[in-house]
N, C-alpha and C positions, 0 to 999 in steps of 0.2 A: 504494500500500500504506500502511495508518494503522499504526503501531507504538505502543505504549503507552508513556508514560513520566510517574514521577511525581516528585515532588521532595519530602524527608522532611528536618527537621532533628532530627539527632541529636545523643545524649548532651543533650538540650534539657528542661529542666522548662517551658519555656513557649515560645508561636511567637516568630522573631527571636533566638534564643539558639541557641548549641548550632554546628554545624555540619552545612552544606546538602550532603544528597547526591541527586544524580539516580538514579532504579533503571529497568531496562529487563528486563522481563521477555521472553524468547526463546520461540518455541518449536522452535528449532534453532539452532546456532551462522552466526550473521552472517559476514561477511567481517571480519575482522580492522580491514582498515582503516575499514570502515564504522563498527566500535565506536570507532575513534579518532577519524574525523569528528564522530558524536555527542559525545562526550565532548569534543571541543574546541569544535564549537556551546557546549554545554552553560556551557563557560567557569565548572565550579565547581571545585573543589577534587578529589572525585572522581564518577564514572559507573561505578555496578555495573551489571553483564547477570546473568544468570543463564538457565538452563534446566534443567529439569526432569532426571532421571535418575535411572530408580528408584523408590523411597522418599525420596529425596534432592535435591540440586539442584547444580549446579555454578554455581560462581562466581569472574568476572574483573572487575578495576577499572583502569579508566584515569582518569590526570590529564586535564587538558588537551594535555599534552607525549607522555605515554608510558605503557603499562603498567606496572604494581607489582606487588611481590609479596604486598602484603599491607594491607589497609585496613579498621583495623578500623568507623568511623564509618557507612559505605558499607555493610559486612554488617549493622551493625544499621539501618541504613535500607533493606535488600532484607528482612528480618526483617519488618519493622513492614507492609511493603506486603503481606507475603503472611500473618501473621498476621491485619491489618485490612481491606485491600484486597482479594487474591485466594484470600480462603476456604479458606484453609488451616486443617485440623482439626486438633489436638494442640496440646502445649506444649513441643515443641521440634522445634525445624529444622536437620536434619544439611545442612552445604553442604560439599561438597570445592572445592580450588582446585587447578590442575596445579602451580600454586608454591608454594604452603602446605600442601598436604595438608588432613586432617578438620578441620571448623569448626564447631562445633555454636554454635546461637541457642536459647537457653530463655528462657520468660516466666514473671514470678512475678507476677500483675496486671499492670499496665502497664510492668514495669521488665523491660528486655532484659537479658539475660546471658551475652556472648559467652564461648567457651572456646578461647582459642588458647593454640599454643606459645610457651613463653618462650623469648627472643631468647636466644642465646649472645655474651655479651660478653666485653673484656677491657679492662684497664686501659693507656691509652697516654700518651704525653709532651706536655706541652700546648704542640706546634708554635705556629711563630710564623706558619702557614698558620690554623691554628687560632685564636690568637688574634688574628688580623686580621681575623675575621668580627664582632668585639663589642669594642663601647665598656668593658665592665666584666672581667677576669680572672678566669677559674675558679680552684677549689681543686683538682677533679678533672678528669680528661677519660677514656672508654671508646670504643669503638670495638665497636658492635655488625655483625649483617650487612649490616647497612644504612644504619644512620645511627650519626653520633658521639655521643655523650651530653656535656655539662660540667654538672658540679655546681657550684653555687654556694652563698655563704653561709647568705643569707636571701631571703624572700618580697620583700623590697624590690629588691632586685637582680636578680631577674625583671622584674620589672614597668620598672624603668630600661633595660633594654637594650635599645642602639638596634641591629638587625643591621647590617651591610655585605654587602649582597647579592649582588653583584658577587664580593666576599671568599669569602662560602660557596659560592656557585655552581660555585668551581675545586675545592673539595673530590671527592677520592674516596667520594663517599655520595650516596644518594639526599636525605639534611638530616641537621640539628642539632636535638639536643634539648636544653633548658638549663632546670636545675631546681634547686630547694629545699625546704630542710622552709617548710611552712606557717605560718601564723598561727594559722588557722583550721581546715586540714584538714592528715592528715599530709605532704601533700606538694603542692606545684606547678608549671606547667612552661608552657613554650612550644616551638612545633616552626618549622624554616623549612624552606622545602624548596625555593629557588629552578631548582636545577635543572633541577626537574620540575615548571616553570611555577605552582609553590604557595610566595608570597615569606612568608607565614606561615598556616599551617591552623588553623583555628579550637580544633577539639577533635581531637586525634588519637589513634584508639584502638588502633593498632597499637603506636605510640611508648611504649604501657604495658605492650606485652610484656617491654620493658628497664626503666621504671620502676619497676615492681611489685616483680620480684624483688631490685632496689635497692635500695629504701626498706624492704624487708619487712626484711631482713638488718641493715638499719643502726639501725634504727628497733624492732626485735625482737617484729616481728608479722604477721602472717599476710595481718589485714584491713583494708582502708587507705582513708581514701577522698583524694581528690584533684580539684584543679580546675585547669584550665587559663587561661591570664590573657592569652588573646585579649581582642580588642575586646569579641566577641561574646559570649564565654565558655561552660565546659562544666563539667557534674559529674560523674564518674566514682565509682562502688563498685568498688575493688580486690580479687581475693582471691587471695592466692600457694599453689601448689598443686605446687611444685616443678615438674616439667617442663611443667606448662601455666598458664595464669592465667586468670582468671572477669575480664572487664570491664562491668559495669552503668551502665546510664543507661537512659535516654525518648526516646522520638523523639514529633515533632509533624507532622503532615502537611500543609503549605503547598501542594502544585499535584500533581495529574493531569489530563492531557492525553494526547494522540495527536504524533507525529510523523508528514509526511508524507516515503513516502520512495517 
């Protein structure tokens, strides 16, 4: 059996930028563990599947480690394959996810626009669990559903932080997010996620479900733009919308292939 898979980097204004996701188009739901064998072949950060349902499409994303509940870079690189690739008519693509619920992907020219709900966070104590995972101290620390947030000073302080992988990996979370206002944009960040076999993701588009509504309140605006200060790097367009949030960028299409399975 050949199975289709292609490889899209997102949140990417050019190829080699951005962050690589694998997409697997279904046209029935695989064995579970099979989506996790791919995805760990796959050996990138995330492996979206989807199928068809409806007017609609369902969509699941695994690491290389394990299912998630939510990934944003990965949706907009199933986005871009069925907008570009497999002939999808319209300018927007409803995807549901059985752990995120409605997901909608709109295109305004070449720029994706995902629409997810915003994370529900809280303010917590900056344990010494916590601060065992960085060389440098936070100001803040949150504790969203999933992953911790720390705030930091400045854009320089991003960019110095050496993780202790090890350190975060004991955390109760899927990762760390650790950010600042910008130089350049209103804000920037980095994500680790050792746990789940991701020791830093390039561009994470989930991790702006928490961002967004952050920076929009601190910062006292709506619409944000942000970049992530991976290796690789990514550019995100913010838009806070109170219970949900708009995340924009590009994806570039690097590899389609077949999988023999």
């Amino acid at each position: 059996m050949k199975q289709k898979i292609y490889q899209v980097d997102a949140f990417a204004e050019k190829m080699f930028s951005g962050n690589p996701a694998a997409v697997c188009p279904f046209a029935s739901w695989p064995d579970e563990q099979l989506m996790q064998h791919i995805a760990t072949e796959n050996n990138l950060a995330e492996t979206a599947f989807y199928v068809k349902n409806g007017d609609g499409y369902e969509i699941r994303w695994f690491t290389p480690a394990a299912e998630v509940d939510l990934c944003g870079h990965a949706t907009l690189a199933a986005a871009y394959v069925l907008f570009n690739c497999e002939g999808y008519q319209g300018d927007r693509i409803d995807f549901h996810s059985p752990r995120s619920g409605p997901l909608t992907v709109s295109k305004r020219g070449d720029l994706l626009i995902l629409n997810f709900p915003t994370d529900v966070f809280e303010p917590v104590a900056i344990s010494d669990e916590l601060q065992a995972g960085f060389n440098v101290k936070p100001l803040e620390a949150y504790k969203g559903k999933t992953d911790y947030m720390l705030v930091f000073e400045k854009e320089s302080d991003i960019r110095a932080i050496v993780p202790r992988l090890p350190e975060i990996a004991r955390l109760q979370a899927r990762g760390v997010i650790v950010t600042a206002k910008g130089d350049q944009t209103d804000f920037v960040s980095r994500f680790f996620a050792p746990a789940v076999a991701v020791d830093e993701d390039p561009v994470t588009g989930s991790a702006h479900t928490t961002l967004t509504p952050y920076w929009a309140k601190k910062l006292g605006k709506n619409e944000l733009t942000a970049r992530q200060l991976s290796k690789r790097s990514g550019q995100l367009q913010c838009r806070y919308l109170g219970d949900r949030v708009e995340i924009g960028g590009y994806g570039q299409l690097y590899m389609e292939g077949e999988i023999n399975l």
